[in-house]
C-alpha positions in Angstrom: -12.3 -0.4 -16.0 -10.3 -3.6 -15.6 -12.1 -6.2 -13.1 -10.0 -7.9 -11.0 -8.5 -10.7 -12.7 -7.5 -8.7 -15.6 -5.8 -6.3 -13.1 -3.9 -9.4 -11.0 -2.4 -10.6 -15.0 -0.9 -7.3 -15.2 0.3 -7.6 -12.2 1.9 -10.9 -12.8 3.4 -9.8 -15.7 4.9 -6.6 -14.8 6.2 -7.8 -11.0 8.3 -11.5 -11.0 9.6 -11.2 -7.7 6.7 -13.1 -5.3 7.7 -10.4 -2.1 6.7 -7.3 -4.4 3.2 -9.5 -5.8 2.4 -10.0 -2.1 3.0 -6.9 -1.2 0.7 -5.6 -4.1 -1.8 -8.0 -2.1 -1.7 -6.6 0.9 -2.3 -2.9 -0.1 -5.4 -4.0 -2.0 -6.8 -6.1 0.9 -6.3 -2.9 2.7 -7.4 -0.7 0.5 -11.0 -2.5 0.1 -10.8 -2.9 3.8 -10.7 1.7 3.8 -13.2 2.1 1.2 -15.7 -0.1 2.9 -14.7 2.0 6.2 -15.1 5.3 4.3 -17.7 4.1 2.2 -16.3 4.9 -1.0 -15.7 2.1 -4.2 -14.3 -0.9 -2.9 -13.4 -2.0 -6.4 -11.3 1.1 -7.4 -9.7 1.2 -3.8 -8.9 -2.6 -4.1 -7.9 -2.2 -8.3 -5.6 0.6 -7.2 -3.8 -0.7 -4.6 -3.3 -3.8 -6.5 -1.9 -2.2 -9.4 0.1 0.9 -7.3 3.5 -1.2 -7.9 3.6 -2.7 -11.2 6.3 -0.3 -12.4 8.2 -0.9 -9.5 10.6 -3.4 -10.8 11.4 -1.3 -13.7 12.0 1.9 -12.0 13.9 0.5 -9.3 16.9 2.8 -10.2 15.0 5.9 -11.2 13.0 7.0 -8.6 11.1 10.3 -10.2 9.8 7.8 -12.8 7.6 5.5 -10.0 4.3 5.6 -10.5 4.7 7.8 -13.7 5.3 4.6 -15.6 2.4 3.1 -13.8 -0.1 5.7 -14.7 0.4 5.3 -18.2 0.2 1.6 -18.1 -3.2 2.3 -16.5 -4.2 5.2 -18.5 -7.6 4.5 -19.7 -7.8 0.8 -17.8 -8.4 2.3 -14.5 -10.7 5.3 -13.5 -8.7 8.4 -13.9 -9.1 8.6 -9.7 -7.2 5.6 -9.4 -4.3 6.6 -11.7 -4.2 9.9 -10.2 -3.8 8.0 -6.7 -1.4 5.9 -7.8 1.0 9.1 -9.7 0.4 10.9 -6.0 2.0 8.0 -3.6 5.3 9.2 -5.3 4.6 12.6 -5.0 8.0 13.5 -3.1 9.3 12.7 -6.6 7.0 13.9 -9.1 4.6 16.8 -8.9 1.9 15.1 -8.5 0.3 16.5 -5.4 -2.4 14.2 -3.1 -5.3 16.0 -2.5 -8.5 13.2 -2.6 -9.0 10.5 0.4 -8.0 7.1 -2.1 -4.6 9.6 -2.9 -3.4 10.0 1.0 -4.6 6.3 1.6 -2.5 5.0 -0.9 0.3 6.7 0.6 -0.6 5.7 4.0 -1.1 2.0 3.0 2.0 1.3 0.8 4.3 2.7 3.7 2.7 0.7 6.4 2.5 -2.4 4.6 6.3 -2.5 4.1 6.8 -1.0 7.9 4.4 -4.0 9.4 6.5 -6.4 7.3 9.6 -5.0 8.6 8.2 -5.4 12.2 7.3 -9.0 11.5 10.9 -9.9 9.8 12.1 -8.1 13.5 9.8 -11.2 15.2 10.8 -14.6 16.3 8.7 -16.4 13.8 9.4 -13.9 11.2 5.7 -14.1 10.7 2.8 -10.8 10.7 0.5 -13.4 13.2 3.9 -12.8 15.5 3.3 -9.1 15.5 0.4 -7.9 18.4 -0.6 -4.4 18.4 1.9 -3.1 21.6 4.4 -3.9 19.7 3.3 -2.5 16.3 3.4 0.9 17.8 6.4 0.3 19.5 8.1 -0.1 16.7 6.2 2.7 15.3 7.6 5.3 17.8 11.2 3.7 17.8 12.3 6.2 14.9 15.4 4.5 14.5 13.3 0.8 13.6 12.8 0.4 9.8 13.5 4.3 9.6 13.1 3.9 5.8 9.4 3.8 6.3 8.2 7.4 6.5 5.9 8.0 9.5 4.2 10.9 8.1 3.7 8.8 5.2 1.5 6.8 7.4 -0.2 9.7 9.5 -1.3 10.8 6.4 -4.1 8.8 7.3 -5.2 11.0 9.5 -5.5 13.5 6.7 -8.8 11.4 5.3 -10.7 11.6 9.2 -8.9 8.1 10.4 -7.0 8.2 14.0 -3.5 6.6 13.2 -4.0 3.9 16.2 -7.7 2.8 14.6 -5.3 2.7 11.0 -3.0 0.8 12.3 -5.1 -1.7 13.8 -7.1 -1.8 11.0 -3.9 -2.4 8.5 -2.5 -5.0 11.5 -5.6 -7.0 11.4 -6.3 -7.3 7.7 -2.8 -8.2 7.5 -3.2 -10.8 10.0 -6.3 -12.5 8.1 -4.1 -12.7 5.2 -0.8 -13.6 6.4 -1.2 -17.6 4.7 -2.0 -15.7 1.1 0.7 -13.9 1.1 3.8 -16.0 2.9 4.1 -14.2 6.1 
């Protein structure tokens, strides 16, 4: 299995823009933050939600290949767990259905990092430390706010035993510990 900084080269060299590295950031800061919650492997969680978008550049215009590509970059670097979580988050695409807790929390985390970034670009100081939890979820109930983010992707949360406010929070507040790392 890669260890971390062989997994943040590949990022580098598969992702150049610095929004879609930091976003890779975040889900593995919230990823570790679930396993150590759900007491599974922090590593793999972190590793795989690190590495969830390196294809993302590439398949920017081909949808049904996201996270295909990915899982056969990672083919043999990551456990085949992590692969298989990563080839379920685009599962609407590909037939790749989730069915373990690190698949549905990889879905759950890569739609609400990019929903609590839209709520902090919605902010006065643009920044996630200008986002408090009220209005996380009142964002998160205004279906018509950053409707692009799927809220059953995020409730899918609740399909591995987590209440979506306690996930929310929990995504919120890592976010919030981080927001100097990655820019926001």
């Amino acid at each position: 299995m890669l260890n971390r900084e062989e997994a943040y080269v590949l990022v580098k060299k598969y992702l150049k823009d610095e929004d879609n590295i930091n976003y890779s950031l975040a889900a593995e800061a919230i990823m570790k933050e679930l396993a150590r919650r759900l007491e599974r492997d922090e590593n793999l969680w972190g590793l795989t939600g690190l590495l969830h978008n390196i294809d993302y550049e590439y398949t920017a215009g081909e949808p049904e290949k996201r996270g295909v590509l990915s899982s056969q970059l990672l083919e043999g670097l990551l456990p085949d767990m992590g692969v298989n979580a990563i080839k379920s988050n685009n599962y609407t695409q590909t037939d790749h259905i989730p069915t373990t807790s690190i698949d549905k929390s990889l879905i759950a985390v890569d739609a609400t990092v990019g929903f609590i970034i839209a709520v902090a670009k919605s902010t006065p100081s643009k920044k996630i430390v200008g986002v408090d939890f009220k209005t996380l979820i009142e964002k998160f109930n205004d279906k018509n706010f950053a409707a692009r983010y799927n809220r059953n992707r995020i409730a899918m949360c609740t399909h591995v035993g987590m209440d979506l406010k306690v996930f929310l929070a929990i995504c919120l507040k890592t976010l919030h510990d981080m927001s100097d790392e990655i820019g926001l």
